[in-house]
C-alpha positions in Angstrom: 0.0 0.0 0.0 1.4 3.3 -1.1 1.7 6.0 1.6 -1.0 8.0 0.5 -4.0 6.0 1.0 -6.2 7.0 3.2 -7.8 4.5 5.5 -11.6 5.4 6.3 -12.3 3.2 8.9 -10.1 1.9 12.3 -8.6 -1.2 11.5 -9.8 -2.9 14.9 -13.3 -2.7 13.7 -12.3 -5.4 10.2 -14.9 -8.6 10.0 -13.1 -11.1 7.6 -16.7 -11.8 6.1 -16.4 -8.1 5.3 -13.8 -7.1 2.8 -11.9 -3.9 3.1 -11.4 -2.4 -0.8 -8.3 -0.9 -1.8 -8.6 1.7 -4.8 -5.4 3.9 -5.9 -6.6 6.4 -3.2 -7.9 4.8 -0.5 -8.9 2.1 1.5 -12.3 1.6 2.8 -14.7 -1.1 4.5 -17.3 -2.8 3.6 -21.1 -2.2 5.0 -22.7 -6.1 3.9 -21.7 -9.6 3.1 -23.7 -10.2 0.0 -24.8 -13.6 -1.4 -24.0 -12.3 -5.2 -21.1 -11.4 -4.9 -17.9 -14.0 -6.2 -16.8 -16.5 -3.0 -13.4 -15.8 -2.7 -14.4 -11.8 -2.2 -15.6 -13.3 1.2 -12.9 -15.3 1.9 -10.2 -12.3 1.7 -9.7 -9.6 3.8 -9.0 -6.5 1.0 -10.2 -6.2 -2.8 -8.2 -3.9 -5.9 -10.7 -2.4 -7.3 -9.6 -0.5 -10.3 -11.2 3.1 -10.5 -11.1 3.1 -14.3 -12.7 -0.3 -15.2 -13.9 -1.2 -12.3 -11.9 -4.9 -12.4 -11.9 -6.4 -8.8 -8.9 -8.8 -7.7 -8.1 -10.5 -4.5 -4.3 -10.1 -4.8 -2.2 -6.6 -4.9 0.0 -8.3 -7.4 -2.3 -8.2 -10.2 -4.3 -5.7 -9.9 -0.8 -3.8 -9.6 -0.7 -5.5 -13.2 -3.7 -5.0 -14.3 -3.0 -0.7 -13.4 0.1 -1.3 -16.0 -2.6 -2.8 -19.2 -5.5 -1.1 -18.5 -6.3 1.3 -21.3 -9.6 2.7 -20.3 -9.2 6.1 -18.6 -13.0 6.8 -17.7 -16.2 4.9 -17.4 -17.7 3.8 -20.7 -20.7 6.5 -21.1 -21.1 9.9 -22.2 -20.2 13.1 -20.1 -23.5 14.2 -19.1 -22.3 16.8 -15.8 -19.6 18.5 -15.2 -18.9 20.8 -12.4 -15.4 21.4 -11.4 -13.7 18.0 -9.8 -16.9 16.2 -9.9 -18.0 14.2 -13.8 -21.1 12.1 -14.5 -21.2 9.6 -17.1 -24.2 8.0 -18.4 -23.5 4.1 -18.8 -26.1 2.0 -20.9 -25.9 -1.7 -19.2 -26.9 -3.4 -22.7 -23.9 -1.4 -24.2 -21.2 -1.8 -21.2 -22.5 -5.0 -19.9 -19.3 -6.3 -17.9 -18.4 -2.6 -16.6 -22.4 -2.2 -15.2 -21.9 -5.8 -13.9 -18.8 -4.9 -11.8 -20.7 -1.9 -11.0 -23.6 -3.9 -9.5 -21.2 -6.2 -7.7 -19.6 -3.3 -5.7 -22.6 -2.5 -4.7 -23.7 -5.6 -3.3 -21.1 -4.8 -0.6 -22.8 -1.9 0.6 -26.8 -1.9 -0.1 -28.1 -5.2 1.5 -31.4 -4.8 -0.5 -29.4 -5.0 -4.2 -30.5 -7.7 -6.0 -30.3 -7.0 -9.4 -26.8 -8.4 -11.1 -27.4 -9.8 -14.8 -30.2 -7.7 -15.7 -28.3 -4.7 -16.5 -29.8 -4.3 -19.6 -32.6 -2.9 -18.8 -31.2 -0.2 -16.7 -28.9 3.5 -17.3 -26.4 3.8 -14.7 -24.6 7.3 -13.8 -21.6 6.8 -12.8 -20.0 9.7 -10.5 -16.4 10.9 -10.5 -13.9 13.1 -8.5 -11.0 14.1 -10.1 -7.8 14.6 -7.7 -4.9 16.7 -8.3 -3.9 13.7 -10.8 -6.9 14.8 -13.2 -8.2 11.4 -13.2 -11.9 10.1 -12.7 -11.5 8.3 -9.9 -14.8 6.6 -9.4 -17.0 7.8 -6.6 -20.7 6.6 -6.8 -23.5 5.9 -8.8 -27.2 5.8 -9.8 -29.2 4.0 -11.8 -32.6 3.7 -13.2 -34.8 1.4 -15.4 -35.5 2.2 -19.0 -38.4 3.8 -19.8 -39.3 4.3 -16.4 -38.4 8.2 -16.0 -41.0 8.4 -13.8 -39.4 6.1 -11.2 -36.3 8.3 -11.5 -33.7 6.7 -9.2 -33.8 2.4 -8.8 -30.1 2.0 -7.0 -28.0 4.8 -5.1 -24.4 4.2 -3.7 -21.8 6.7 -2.5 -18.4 5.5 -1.6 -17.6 6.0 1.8 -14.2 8.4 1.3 -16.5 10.6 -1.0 -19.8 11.4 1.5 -20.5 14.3 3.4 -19.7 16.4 -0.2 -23.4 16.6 -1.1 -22.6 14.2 -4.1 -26.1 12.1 -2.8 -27.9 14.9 -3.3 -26.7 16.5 -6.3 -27.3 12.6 -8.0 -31.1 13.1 -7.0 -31.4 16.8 -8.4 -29.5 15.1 -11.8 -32.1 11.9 -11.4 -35.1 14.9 -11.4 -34.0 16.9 -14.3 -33.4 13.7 -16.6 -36.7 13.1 -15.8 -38.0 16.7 -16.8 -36.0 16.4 -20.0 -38.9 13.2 -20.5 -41.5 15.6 -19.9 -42.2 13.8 -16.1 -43.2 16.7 -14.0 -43.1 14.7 -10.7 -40.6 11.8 -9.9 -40.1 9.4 -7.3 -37.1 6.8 -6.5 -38.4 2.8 -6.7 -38.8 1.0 -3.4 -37.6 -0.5 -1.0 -35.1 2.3 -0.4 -31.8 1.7 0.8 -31.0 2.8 4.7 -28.2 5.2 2.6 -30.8 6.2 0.1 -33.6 7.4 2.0 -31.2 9.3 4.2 -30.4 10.9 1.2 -33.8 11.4 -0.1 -35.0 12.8 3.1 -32.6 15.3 3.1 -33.1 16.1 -0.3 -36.8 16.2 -0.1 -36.5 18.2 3.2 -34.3 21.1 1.7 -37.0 21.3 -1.9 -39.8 21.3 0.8 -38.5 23.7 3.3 -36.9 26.3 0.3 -40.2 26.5 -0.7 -42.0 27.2 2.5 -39.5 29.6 2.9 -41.2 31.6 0.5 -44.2 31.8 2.0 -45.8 34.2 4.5 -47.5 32.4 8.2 -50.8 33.9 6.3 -50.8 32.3 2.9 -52.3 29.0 2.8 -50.5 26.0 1.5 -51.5 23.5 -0.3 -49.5 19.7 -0.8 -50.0 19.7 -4.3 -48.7 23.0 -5.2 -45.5 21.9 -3.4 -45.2 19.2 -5.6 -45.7 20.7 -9.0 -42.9 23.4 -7.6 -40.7 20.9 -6.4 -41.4 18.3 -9.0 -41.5 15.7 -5.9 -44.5 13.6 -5.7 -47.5 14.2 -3.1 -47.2 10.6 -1.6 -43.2 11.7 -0.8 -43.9 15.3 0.0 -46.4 13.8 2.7 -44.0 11.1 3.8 -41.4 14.2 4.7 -43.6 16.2 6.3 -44.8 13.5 8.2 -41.3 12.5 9.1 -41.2 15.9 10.4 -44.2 16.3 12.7 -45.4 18.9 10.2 -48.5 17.4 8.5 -51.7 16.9 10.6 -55.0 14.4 9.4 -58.6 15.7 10.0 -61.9 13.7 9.3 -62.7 12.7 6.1 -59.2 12.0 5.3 -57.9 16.0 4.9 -54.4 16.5 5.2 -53.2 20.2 6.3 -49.8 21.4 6.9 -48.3 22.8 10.0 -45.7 25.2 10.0 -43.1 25.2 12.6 -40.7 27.9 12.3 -38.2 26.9 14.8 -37.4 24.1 11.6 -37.7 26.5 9.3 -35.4 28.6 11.1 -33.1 25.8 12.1 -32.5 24.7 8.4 -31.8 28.0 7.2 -29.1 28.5 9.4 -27.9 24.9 8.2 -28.0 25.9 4.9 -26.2 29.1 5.5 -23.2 27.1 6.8 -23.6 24.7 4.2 -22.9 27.2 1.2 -20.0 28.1 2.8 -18.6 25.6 2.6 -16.2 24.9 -0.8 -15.8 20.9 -0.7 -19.9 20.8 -1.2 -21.2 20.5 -4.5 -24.7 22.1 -5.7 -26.5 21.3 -8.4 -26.4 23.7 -11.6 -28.3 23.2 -14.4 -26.3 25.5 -16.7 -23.3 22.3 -16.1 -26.3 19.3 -17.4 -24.8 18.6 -20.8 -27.5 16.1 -22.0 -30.8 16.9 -24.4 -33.5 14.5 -24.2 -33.2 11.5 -26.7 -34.8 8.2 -28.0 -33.2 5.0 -27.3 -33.8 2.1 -29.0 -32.5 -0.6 -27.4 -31.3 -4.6 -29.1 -34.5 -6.2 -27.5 -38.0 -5.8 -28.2 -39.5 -7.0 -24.4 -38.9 -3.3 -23.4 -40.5 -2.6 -19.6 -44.0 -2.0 -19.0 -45.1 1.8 -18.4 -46.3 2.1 -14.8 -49.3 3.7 -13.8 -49.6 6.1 -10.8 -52.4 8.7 -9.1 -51.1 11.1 -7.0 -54.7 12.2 -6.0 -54.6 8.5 -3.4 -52.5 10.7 -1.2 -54.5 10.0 2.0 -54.7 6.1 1.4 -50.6 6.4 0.8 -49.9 8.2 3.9 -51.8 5.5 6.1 -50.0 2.1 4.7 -47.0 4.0 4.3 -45.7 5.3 7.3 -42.3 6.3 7.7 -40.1 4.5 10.5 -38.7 6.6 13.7 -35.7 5.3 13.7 -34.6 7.0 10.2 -36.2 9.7 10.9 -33.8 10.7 13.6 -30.6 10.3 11.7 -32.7 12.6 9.1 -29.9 15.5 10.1 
């Protein structure tokens, strides 16, 4: 190991059915010991993970190797952001099969709920990079979604552990939005069961559209759930699930919903936020950096998924059967 990696985690705290990965950077720990995921991963206690290809080997000597062959340089997709050190390439899985594959398998060691590995085809993938002082894309994160699905505008979410607390999660769900208002989808919402990691990042995404808005208006004016969706472009069923989360949504007879305002929140975010901007590590989404124009793909099969159908006007039945759990909601901040 060079003596610039940067370990992430205290080495006391290493399960041997939990693989630590070593990329050119850093070295990390895994969250989960996945099923999917090759044997001998679980039977070693580090992984090479090449940053550029995304190859995974048990042994420093080859992927030291591999580092002198491979000729890739960045993942196999288009540019579609680009915002100072930060890239995001959109991947097709029927056209980078193997590289969406190893994507998927990475991923397994972090998201116990992944389950989809050789179905790749049917999804995009957006794969997030950092570029060091080396001007490399050194790989970061990613999202994905299914095809032809842009209303169910996030499927998978993963950022690595050396690259959190940068904003990266939610700058990948503002992207995941506007790809879906370059479809003409007005309101989007991420495909269940979310991720522990993912609705963290959802909630605090959701919670920041919601309370910007707010923000905006008087104590006096009245507020309605659906006009904070159409603003937002979040759906009522997760506007309510937020506000809810938040102790800010009330339920009268005959199934009415009203909103209750609590400023101390209000006033407790935008101080947040105010420290937050300060801050020149965290990235904010820009639309003038989106390089990418809505577009027809047709893909090499013909089975292509079935549209789903949705009512946003069942908000009342949504917000009883799906309650959000306590324990996330206190790690919300």
């Amino acid at each position: 190991m060079t003596n610039d990696t940067s370990k992430i985690t205290n080495t006391s705290t290493t399960n041997k059915n939990r693989p630590w990965i070593q990329t050119s950077r850093y070295e990390f720990e895994t969250v989960c010991r996945s099923t999917l995921c090759p044997k001998e991963w679980l039977q070693v206690d580090k992984l090479y993970v090449c940053e550029c290809c995304l190859k995974t080997t048990i042994h420093g000597t080859s992927a030291r190797r591999h580092r002198t062959k491979c000729s890739q340089t960045r993942p196999p997709g288009c540019l579609i952001y680009s915002q100072n050190d930060v890239n995001l390439f959109e991947v097709l899985g029927w056209k980078a099969q193997t590289y969406c594959e190893d994507l998927c398998l990475i991923a397994t060691l972090f998201i116990e709920s992944k389950v989809e590995i050789k179905n790749v085809h049917r999804f995009r993938f957006y794969v997030l990079t950092v570029s060091h002082d080396d001007n490399q894309y050194h790989f970061a994160g990613f999202f994905s979604k299914l095809q032809f699905q842009e209303r169910l505008n996030l499927s998978c979410l993963l950022i690595l552990p050396p690259y959190r607390n940068r904003g990266f999660g939610s700058l990948m769900i503002h992207i995941s939005y506007a790809l879906s208002h370059l479809a003409n989808i007005h309101t989007g919402t991420p495909e269940r069961p979310l991720s522990t990691q993912g609705l963290l990042c959802y909630r605090k995404y959701w919670k920041s559209k919601i309370f910007d808005y707010l923000l905006t208006k008087t104590t006096d004016e009245q507020i309605a759930i659906n006009d904070i969706s159409k603003v937002t472009s979040i759906s009522t069923c997760d506007v309510i699930e937020t506000l809810a989360a938040l102790n800010m949504i009330r339920m009268l007879e005959k199934d009415k919903l009203i909103i209750y305002r609590s400023q101390e929140l209000l006033d407790e975010y935008e101080q947040k936020s105010k420290e937050i901007n300060i801050r020149p590590d965290i990235i904010n989404f820009d639309l003038k950096y989106l390089k990418v124009k809505a577009t027809s793909i047709t893909l090499p099969f013909e089975n292509k998924c079935k549209k789903l159908k949705f009512d946003d006007d069942e908000t009342a039945m949504t917000f009883l059967n799906y309650y959000p759990s306590s324990h996330i909601d206190q790690q919300l901040d």
